[in-house]
Each structure stands twice: as structure tokens, then as C-alpha cells.
N, C-alpha and C positions, 0 to 999 in steps of 0.2 A: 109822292105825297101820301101822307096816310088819311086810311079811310073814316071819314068822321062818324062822328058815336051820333046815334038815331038820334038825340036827343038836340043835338047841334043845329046850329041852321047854315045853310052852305050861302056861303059867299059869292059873290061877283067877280073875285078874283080866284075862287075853287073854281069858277065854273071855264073860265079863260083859261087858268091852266092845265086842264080838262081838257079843253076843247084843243091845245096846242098840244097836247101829247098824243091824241088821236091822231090830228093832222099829221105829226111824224112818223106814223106808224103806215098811214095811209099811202097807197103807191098813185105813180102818175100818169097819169093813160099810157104813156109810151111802155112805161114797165109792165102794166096791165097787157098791151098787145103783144112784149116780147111773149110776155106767160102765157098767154093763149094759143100762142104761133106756135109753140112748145108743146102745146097739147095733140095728143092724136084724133083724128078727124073721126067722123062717124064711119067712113069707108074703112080707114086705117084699120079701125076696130072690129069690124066685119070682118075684113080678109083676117086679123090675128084670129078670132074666134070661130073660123070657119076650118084656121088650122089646126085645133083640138081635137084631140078624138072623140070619135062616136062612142054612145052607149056600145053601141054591137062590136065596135074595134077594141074595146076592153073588154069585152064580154069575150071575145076571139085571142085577147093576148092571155087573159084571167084561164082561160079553156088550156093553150098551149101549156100557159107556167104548171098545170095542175098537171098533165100529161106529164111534163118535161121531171115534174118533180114525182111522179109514179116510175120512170125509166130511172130517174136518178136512185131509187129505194131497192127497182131489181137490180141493179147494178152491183149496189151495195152487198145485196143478200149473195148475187155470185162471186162477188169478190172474196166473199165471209168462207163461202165453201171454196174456191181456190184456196185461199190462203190454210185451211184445214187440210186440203187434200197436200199441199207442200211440206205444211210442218209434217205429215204421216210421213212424207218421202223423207226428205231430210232425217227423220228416226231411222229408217230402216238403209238410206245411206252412210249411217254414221254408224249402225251396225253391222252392216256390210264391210266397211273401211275398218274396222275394227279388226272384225277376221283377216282380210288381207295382212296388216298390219304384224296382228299375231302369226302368221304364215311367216310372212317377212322375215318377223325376228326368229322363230325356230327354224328359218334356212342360215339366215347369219351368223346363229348359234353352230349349228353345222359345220358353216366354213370356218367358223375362227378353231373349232374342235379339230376339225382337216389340219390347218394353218400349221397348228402346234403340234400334232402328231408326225405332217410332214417335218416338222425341223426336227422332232424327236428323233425320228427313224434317218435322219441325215445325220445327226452326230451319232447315231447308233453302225448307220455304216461308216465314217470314219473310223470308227472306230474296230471296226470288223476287217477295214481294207487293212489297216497298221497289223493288227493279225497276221491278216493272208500274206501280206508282204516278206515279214515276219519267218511266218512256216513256209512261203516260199524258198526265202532264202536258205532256212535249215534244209528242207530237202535237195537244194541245189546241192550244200555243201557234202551230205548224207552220200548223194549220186556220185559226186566227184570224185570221194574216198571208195564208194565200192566200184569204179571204174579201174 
């Protein structure tokens, strides 16, 4: 029902159907005691608020976090200077590894220069034995005749 203009004057039957929409709205003792029996008792509510903390136990937890978050800052700051004094390492291992490196490869220059001079000097004597075989056999021949 809409609400009538000030001006109106309310009826005998506004007021009935007024009063029957309240009525429906209204609960019935039993629904009343379920919702009470639902509520927490005065004890109930003592023991919950007696399990809150104290001032002084957050003042005690407030105390630690400030601590706990001062250890957490040094931590940070040594972590800052580890992690500098590694990256220095790491530089001068990766200069270090460099040299070796370089080492390395002027020995393997080395061998591969060996490598090749040895085969060099093997077809150099091949080539020296065919000779000697060679003038061996002439001076066999040489001997034979002045014998």
C-alpha cells in the first residue's frame, strides 16, 4: 500500500491493512525463544572476551614484530655485502679462468704444432729410408764388383 499524502485522511480499512501487515511481520513466541536460545549467554560472552588479548600482550607481540623486523633490516644489509663480496669473487674467478684458458689454448697450440711437425719429419724420414736403401744397395753392388 502506498503511503498516503499528509493531506488525506487514513481510513478504517488503511488502518486494518496496517495492522495485518505488522502482524505478518511479527514472530511467534516459539520463533522468539528459538532466537534467544541462539544467542550467547552472558558467561558465553565472558569466557569469548576474557580470550582476547591484553593491552600488555600486544604491546609484547607489537615489541617482538619491531625487533623481529630490526633482525629482518640487518639481515638484509649482510645479505647486500655477501652478495658484493661474491660478485668481487666471481670477477676475479672469471679472470683467473680466463688465464688458465689462455694457458690451455697456447699448450694446444703447442701440440697441434708438435702433431704436424711429427708427421712432417715421418714423411721426411720415409723419405730418407728410400735413399739409404737406395745407396745401400749401390754400395753393396760397388763391394761386390771390387771383391
Amino acid at each position: 500500500m502506498e503511503k498516503p499524502a499528509t493531506d488525506e485522511k487514513v481510513t478504517r480499512k488503511d488502518l486494518l491493512d496496517l495492522e495485518e501487515r505488522l502482524i505478518g511481520k511479527l514472530s511467534s513466541k516459539e520463533e522468539l525463544d528459538q532466537k534467544i536460545a541462539k544467542l550467547a549467554t552472558k558467561e558465553e560472552l565472558k569466557q569469548e572476551v576474557a580470550k582476547l588479548a591484553t593491552r600488555e600482550a600486544l604491546e609484547v607481540v607489537a615489541n617482538q614484530v619491531m625487533k623481529n623486523t630490526n633482525d629482518i633490516e640487518n639481515i638484509k644489509t649482510e645479505l647486500q655485502a655477501i652478495n658484493h663480496k661474491i660478485d668481487r669473487l666471481e670477477e676475479k674467478f672469471d679472470y683467473k679462468f680466463n688465464m688458465v684458458l689462455d694457458a690451455v689454448d697456447n699448450v694446444l697450440k703447442e701440440v697441434t704444432n708438435n702433431r704436424t711437425e711429427k708427421v712432417g719429419y715421418g714423411h721426411t724420414m720415409n723419405r730418407h729410408e728410400g735413399r739409404i736403401e737406395n745407396h745401400e744397395k749401390r754400395i753393396k753392388k760397388l763391394e761386390q764388383r771390387a771383391i
